[in-house]
LUMKOL-458981 format. One line per 5 residues: for each residue x, y, z of C-alpha. Coordinates in nm, 4 decimals, always signed. Example, Ala and Ser with C-alpha at 12.3 -4.5 7.8 and 13.67 -1.06 7.14 Angstrom:
<recs>
+1.2300,-0.4500,+0.7800; +1.3670,-0.1060,+0.7140
</recs>
This chain:
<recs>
+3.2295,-1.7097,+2.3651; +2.9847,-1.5020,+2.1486; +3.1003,-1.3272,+1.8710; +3.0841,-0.9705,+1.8063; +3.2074,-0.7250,+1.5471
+3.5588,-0.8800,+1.4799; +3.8675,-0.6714,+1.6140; +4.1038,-0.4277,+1.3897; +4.4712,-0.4380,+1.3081; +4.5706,-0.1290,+1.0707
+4.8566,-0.1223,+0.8614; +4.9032,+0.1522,+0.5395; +4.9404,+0.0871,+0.1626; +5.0391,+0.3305,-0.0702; +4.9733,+0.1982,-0.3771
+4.7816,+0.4419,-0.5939; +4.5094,+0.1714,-0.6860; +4.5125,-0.0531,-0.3739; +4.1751,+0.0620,-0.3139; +4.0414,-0.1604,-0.6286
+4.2387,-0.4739,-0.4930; +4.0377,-0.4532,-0.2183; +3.8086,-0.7439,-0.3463; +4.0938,-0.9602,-0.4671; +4.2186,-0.9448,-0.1600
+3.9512,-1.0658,-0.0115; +3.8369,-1.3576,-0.2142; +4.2130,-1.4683,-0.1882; +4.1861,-1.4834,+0.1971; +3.8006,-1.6787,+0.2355
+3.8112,-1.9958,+0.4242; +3.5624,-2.2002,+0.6114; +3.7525,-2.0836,+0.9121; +3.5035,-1.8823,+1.1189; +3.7770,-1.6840,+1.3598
+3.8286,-1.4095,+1.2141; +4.0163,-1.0355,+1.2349; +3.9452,-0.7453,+1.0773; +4.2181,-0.5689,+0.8905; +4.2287,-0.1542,+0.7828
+4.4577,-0.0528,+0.4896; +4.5072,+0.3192,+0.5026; +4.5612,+0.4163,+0.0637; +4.6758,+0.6828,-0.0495; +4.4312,+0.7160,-0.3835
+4.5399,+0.9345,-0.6591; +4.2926,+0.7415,-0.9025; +4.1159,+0.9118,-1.1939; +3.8862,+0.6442,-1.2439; +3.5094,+0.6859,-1.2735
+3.3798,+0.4422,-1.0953; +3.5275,+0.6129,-0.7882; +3.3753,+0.9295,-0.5609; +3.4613,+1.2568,-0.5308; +3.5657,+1.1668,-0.2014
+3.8563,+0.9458,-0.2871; +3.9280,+1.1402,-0.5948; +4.3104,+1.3761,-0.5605; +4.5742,+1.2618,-0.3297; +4.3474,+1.2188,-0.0456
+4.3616,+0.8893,+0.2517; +4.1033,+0.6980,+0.3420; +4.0412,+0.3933,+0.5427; +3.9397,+0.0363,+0.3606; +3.8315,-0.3032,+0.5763
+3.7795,-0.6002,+0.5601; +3.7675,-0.9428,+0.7027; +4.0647,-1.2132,+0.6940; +4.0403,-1.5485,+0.8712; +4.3090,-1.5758,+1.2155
+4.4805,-1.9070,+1.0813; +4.5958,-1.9896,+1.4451; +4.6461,-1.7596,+1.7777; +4.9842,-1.7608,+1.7069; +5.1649,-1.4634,+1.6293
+5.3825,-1.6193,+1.3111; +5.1042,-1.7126,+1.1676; +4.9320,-1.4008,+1.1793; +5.2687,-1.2809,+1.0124; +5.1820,-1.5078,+0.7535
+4.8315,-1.3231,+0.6600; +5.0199,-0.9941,+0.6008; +5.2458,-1.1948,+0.3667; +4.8973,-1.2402,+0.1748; +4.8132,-0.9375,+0.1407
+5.1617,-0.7668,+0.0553; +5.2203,-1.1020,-0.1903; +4.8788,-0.9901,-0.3131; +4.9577,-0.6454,-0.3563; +5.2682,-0.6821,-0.5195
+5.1412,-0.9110,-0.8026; +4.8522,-0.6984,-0.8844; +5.0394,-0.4237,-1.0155; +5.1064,-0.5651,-1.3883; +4.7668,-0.5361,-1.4414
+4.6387,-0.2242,-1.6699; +4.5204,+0.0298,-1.4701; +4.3036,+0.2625,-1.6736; +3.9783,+0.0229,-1.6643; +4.1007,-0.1950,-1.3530
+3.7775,-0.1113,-1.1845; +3.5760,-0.2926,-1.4331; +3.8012,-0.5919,-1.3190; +3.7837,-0.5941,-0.9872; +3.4358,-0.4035,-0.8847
+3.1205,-0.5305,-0.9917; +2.8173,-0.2665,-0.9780; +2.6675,-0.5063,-0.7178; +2.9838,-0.4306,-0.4745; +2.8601,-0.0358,-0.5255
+2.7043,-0.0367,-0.1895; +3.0037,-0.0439,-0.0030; +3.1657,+0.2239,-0.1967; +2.8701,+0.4705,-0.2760; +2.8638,+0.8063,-0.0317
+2.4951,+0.8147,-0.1674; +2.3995,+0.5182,-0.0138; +2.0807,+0.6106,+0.1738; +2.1354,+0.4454,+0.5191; +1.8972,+0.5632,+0.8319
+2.1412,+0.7353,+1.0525; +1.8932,+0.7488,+1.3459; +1.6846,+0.5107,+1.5236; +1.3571,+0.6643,+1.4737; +1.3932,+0.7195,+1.1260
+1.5276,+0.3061,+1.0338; +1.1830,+0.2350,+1.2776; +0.9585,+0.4394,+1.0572; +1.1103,+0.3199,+0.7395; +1.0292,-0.0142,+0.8717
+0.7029,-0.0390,+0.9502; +0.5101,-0.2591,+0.6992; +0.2419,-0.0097,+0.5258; +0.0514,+0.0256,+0.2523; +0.1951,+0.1444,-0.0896
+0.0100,+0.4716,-0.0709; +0.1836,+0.5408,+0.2678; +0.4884,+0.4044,+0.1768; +0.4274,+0.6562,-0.1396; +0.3977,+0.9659,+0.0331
+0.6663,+0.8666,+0.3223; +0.9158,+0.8105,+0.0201; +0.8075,+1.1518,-0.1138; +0.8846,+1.3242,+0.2481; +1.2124,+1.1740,+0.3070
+1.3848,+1.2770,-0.0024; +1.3358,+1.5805,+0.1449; +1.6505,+1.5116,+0.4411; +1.8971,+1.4353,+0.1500; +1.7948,+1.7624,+0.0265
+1.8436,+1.9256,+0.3233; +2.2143,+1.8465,+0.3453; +2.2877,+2.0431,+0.0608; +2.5506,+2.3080,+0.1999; +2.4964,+2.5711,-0.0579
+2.2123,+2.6828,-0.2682; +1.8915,+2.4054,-0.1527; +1.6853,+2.2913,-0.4527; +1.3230,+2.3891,-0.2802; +1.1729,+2.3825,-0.5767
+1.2128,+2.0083,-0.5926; +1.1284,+2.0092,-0.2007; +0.7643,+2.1706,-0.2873; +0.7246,+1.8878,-0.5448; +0.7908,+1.6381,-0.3259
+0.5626,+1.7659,-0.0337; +0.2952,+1.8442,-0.3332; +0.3098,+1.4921,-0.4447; +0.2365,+1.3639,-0.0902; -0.0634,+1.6205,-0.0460
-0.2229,+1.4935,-0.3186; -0.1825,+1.1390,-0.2674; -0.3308,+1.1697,+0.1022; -0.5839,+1.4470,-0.0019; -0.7032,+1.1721,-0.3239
-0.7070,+0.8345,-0.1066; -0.8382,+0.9684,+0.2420; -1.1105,+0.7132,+0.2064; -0.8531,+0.4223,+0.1249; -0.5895,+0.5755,+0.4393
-0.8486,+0.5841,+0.6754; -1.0531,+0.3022,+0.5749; -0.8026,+0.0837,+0.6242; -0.7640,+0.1641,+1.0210; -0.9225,-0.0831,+1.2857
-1.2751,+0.0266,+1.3786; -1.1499,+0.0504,+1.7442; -0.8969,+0.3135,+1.6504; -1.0912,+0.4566,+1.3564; -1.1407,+0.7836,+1.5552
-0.7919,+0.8273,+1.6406; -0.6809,+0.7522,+1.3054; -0.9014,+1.0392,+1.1074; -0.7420,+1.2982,+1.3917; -0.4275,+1.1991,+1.2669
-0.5296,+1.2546,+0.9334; -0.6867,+1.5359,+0.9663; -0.3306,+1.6957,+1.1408; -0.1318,+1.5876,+0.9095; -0.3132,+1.7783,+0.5905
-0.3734,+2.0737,+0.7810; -0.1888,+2.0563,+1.1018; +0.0200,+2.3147,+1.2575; +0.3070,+2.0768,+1.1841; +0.1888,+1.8821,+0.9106
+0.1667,+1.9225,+0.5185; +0.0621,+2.2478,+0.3914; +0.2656,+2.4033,+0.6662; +0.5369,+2.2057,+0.5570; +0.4709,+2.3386,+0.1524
+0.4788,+2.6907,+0.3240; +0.8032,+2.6724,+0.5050; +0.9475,+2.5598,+0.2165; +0.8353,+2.8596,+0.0205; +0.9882,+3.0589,+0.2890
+1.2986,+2.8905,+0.2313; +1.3309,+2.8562,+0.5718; +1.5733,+2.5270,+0.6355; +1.4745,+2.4870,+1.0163; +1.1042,+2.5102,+1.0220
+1.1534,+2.2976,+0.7010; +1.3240,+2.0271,+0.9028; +1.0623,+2.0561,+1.2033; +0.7419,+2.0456,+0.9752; +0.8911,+1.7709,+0.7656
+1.0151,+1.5882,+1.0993; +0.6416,+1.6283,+1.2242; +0.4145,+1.5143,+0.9059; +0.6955,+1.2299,+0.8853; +0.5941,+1.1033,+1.2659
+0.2049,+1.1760,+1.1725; +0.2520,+0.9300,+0.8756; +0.4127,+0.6781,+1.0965; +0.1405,+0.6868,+1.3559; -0.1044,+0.6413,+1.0689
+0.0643,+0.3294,+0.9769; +0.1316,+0.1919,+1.2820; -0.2564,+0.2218,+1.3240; -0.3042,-0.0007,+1.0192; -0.0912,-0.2833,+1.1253
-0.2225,-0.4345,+1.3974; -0.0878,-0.7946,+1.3169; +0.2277,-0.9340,+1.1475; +0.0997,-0.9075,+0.7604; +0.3072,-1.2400,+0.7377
+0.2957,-1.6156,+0.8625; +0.5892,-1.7491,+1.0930; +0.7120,-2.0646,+0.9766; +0.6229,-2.3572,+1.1553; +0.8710,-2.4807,+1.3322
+0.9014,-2.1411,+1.5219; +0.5182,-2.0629,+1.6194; +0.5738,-2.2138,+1.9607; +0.8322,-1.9432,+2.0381; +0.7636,-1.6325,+2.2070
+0.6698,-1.3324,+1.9096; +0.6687,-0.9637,+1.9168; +0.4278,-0.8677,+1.6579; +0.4172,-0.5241,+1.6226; +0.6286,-0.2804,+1.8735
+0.7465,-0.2567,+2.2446; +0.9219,-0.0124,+2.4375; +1.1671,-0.1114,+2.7098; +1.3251,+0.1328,+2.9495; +1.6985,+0.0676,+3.1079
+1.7802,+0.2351,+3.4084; +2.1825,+0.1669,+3.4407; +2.4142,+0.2445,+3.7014; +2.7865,+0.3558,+3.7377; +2.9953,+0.0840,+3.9246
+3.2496,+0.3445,+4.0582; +3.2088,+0.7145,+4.1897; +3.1624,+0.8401,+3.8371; +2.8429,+1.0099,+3.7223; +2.6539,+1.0419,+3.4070
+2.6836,+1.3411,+3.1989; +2.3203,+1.3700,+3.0678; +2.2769,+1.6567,+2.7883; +1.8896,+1.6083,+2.7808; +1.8493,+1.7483,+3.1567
+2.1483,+1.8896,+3.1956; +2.2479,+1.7372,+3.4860; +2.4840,+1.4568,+3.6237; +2.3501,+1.1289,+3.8101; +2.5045,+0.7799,+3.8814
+2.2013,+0.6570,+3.7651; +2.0868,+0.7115,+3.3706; +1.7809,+0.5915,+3.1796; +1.8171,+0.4367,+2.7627; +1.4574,+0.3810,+2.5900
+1.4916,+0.1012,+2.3232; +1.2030,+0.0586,+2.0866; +1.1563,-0.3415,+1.9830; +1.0815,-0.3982,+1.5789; +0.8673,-0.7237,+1.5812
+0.7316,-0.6192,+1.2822; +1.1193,-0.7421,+1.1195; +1.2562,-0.9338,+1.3581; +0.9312,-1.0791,+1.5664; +1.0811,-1.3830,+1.7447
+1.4050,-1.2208,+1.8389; +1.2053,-0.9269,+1.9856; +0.9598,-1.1341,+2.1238; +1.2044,-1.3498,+2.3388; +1.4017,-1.0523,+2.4503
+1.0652,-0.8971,+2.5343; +0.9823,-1.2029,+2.7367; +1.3408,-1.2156,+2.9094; +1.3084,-0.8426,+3.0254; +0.9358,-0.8851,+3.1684
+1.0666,-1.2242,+3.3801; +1.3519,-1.0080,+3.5087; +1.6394,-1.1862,+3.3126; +1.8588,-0.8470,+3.2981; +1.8526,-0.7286,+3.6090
+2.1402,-0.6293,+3.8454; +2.3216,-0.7649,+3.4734; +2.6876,-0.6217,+3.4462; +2.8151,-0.4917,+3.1404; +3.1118,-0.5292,+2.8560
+3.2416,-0.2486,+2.7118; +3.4391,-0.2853,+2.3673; +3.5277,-0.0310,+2.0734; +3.2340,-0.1657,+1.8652; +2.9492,-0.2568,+2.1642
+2.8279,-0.2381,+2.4553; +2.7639,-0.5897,+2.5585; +2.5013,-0.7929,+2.8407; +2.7425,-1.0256,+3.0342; +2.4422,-1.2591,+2.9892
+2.6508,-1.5623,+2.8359; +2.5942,-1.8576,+2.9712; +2.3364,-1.7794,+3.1901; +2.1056,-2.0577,+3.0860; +1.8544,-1.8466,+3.0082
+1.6173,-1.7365,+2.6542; +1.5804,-1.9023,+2.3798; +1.8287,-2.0464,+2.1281; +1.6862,-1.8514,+1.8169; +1.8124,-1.8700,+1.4798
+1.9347,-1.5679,+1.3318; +1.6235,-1.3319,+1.2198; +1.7076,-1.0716,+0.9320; +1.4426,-0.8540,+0.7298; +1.5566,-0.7980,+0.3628
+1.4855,-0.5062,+0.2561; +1.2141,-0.5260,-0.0023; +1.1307,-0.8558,+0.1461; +0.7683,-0.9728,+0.2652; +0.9352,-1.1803,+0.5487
+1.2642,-1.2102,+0.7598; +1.5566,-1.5331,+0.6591; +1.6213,-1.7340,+0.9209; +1.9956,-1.8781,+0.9810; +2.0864,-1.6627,+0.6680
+2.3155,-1.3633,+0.7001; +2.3313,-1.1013,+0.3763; +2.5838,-1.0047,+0.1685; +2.5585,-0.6250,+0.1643; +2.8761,-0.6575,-0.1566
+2.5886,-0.7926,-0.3420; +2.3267,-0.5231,-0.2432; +2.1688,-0.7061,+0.0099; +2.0616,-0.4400,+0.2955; +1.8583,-0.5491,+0.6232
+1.5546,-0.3475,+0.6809; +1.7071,-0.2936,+1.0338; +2.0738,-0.1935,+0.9691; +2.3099,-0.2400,+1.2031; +2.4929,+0.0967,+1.0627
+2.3351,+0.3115,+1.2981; +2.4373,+0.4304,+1.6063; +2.2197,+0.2815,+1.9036; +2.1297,-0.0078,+1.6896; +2.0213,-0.2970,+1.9391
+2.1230,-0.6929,+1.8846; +2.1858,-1.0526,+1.9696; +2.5346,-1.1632,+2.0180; +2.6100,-1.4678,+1.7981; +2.5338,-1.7915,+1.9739
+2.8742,-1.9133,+2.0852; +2.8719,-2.2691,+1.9146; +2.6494,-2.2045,+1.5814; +2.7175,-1.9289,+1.3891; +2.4021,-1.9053,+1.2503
+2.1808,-1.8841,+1.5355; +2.2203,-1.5534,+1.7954; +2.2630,-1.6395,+2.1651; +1.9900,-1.6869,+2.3943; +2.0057,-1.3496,+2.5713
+2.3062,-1.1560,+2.5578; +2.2900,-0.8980,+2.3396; +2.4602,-0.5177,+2.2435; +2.4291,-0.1896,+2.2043; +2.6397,-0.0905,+1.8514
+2.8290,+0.2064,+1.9057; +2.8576,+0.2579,+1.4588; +3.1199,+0.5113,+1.3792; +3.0939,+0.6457,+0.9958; +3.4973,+0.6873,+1.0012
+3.5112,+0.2917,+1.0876; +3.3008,+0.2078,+0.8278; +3.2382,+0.1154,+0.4667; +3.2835,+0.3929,+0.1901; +2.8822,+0.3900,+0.1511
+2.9028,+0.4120,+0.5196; +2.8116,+0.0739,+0.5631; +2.9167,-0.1234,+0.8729; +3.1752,-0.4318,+0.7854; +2.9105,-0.6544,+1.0096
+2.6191,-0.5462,+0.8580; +2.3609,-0.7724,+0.7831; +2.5667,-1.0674,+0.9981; +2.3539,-0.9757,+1.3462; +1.9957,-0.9907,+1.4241
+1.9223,-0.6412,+1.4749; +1.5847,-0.6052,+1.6592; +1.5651,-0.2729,+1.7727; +1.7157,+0.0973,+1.8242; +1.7952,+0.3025,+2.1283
+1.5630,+0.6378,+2.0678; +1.6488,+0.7910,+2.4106; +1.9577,+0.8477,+2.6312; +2.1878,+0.7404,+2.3507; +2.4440,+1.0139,+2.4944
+2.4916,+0.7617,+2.8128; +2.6027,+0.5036,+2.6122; +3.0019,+0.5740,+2.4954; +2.9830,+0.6645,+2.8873; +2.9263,+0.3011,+2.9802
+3.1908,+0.1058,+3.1228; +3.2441,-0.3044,+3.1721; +3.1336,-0.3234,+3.5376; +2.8784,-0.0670,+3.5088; +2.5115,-0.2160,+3.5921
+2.1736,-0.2347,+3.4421; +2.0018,-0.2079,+3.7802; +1.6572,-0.2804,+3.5770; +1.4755,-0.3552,+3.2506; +1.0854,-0.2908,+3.2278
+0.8777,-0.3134,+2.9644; +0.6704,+0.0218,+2.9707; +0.4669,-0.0122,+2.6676; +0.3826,-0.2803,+2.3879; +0.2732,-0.5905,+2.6265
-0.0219,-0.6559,+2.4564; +0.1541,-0.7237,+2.1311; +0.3548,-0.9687,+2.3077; +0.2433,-1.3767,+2.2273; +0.3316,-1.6131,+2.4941
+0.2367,-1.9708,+2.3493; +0.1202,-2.1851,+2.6236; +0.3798,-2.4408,+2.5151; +0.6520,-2.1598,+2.5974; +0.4820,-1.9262,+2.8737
</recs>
């Protein structure tokens, strides 16, 4: 069977520090053995330490996981792994406290445990983040979306720091218009300079987003910086028109994505139960999801999902419902291609192949999983490292069953290819048995590369 994000037994420690055995634990419980369960110690923290947040700091509870291996299906076993970690528990505590963080956490593990940690928590913003561009793009986009962390503040908001930022990216776009719109395909050169043109003086774009900020008015803040963010995108989707990377060999004869696709679900209810849809207001045993395909990260796993969906492969498909997913019941259908898993470092030119990451060691995927909506492949049932030919899942993240940097525990472990951007409301309403009555792709076929070895 395929795996998916690993189940969740709970159990609660109160040991003031448990929260900084948490690695010990877990490198005394790694085996090759790749069954595994996924265990939740409640701890009650009443830790001074530095190295830990605000958050945790007081007498406050919060949720740890991890992953332990299931030695057998059998229930004494299983008994057996809490023995570990109780055995492990116990024994820690002659230790010296004061400094055991410098022990135990390393500043590599810091993503897991850092609030600050600067996950996309929509769709639509991991997609723009992960387009390829340019470094002035990239430059001015970085500028702009300092400005949402900003924006949370619940108090006093710095705008001063806000107007900066939005200066910074004004003159950067206003300095290297020749280089930003030179660098668009003469075909779409025309399109590209009324982009421009919008987003320095645009109704929605910079200097309207320099004056909203001088109004100190938050919402017309977020909707001009929402709206030169989405002008900056389009500008650098026009300058990509190609992967700006070679496959490897061994995988040009496989179907490839290379840029982006949209496909459009149109599910149905399996019983007399309807849809609650908050975008029309309205109920319906039918509902529609919009997923936008990355092949700019993840181009072959795209690409052969792309190709599945245009020959019809998920049609009439029922679906799995699970805390975690919303799964294809695809397995096993003898269908798609046996691809090895496909993950985008970020800061990398180029995805690994058969390589998960190790977000303890401040590895992140371009395309997180840690978002809610995030699309992937299923592993493939008899090598871990490669995803299965066509079932995939919807993840359905929760922050409050997640990492302390709000990190999912699977992250960087499936080949994410792609985010649900519209009707993500329907999906906690899907239930196993409930139908995709079709899959079309609407837009992106022409970035689609069939090989004739593979049409």
């Amino acid at each position: 069977m395929a795996t998916l994000p690993s189940p969740l037994v709970s159990f609660t420690c109160q040991h003031p520090k448990s929260h900084l055995l948490l690695p010990m634990i877990r490198r005394r419980l790694q085996t090759q053995d790749k069954k595994t369960i996924t265990f939740r110690i409640n701890c009650n923290c009443r830790s001074t330490n530095s190295t830990i947040s605000q958050e945790q700091k007081g007498s406050k509870t919060f949720s740890l996981r991890f992953h332990v291996p299931i030695f057998s299906s059998d229930i004494d076993n299983l008994k057996g792994v809490f023995a570990i970690v109780l055995i492990i528990l116990q024994t820690a505590t002659p230790f010296p406290l004061n400094d055991i963080g410098k022990w135990f956490i390393s500043p590599a593990n810091a993503v897991l445990y850092s609030p600050n940690t600067k996950v996309p928590r929509t769709g639509e913003v991991a997609l723009r983040r992960a387009i390829p561009a340019n470094p002035i793009m990239k430059s001015m986009q970085d500028s702009l979306e300092d400005i949402f962390y900003l924006l949370r503040f619940p108090q006093r908001k710095p705008y001063g720091t806000m107007e900066g930022d939005v200066k910074n990216a004004l003159q950067i776009a206003t300095k290297e218009q020749e280089l930003i719109v030179g660098s668009i395909p003469l075909n779409m050169k025309e399109k590209g300079l009324e982009l421009y043109n919008y987003l320095i003086n645009g109704e929605g774009g910079l200097r309207s987003l320099v004056e909203s900020i001088k109004e100190k008015d938050p919402d017309k803040v977020s909707k001009n910086l929402s709206s030169s963010l989405e002008t900056i995108a389009q500008l650098e989707l026009l300058q990509v028109p190609d992967l700006p990377y070679l496959l490897p060999q061994q995988y040009q004869d496989f179907p490839r994505l290379t840029g982006r696709a949209i496909v459009e679900f149109t599910v149905e209810k399996a019983d007399n139960s309807m849809f609650s849809m908050s975008t029309t207001g309205g109920n319906g045993k039918k509902a529609t999801i919009k997923v936008v395909l990355d092949g700019y990260s993840a181009p072959l796993t795209a690409g052969n999902f792309a190709k599945l969906v245009i020959n019809g492969a998920y049609d009439g498909v029922k679906l799995k419902s699970t805390e975690q997913a919303i799964l294809s019941d695809t397995e096993g259908n003898g269908v798609g291609f046996s691809l090895p898993i496909e993950i985008m470092p970020a800061g990398g030119f180029e995805p690994f192949y058969r390589t998960t990451l190790n977000v303890q060691d401040g590895e992140l995927p371009v395309l997180p999983l840690s978002v809610y909506g995030a699309v992937a492949m299923a592993h493939n049932p008899t090598a871990e490292d490669y995803s299965a030919p066509s079932q995939f899942f919807f993840y359905l993240y929760e922050k409050r069953n997640a990492g302390l940097g709000g990190l999912s525990f699977d992250e960087g472990q499936f080949s994410v290819f792609g985010y649900a951007t519209s009707g993500r409301e329907i999906l906690p309403q899907l239930k196993t048995g409930d139908i995709i009555k079709s899959a079309k792709l609407v837009e992106g076929y022409d970035r689609l590369h069939l090989p004739a070895s593979n049409p």
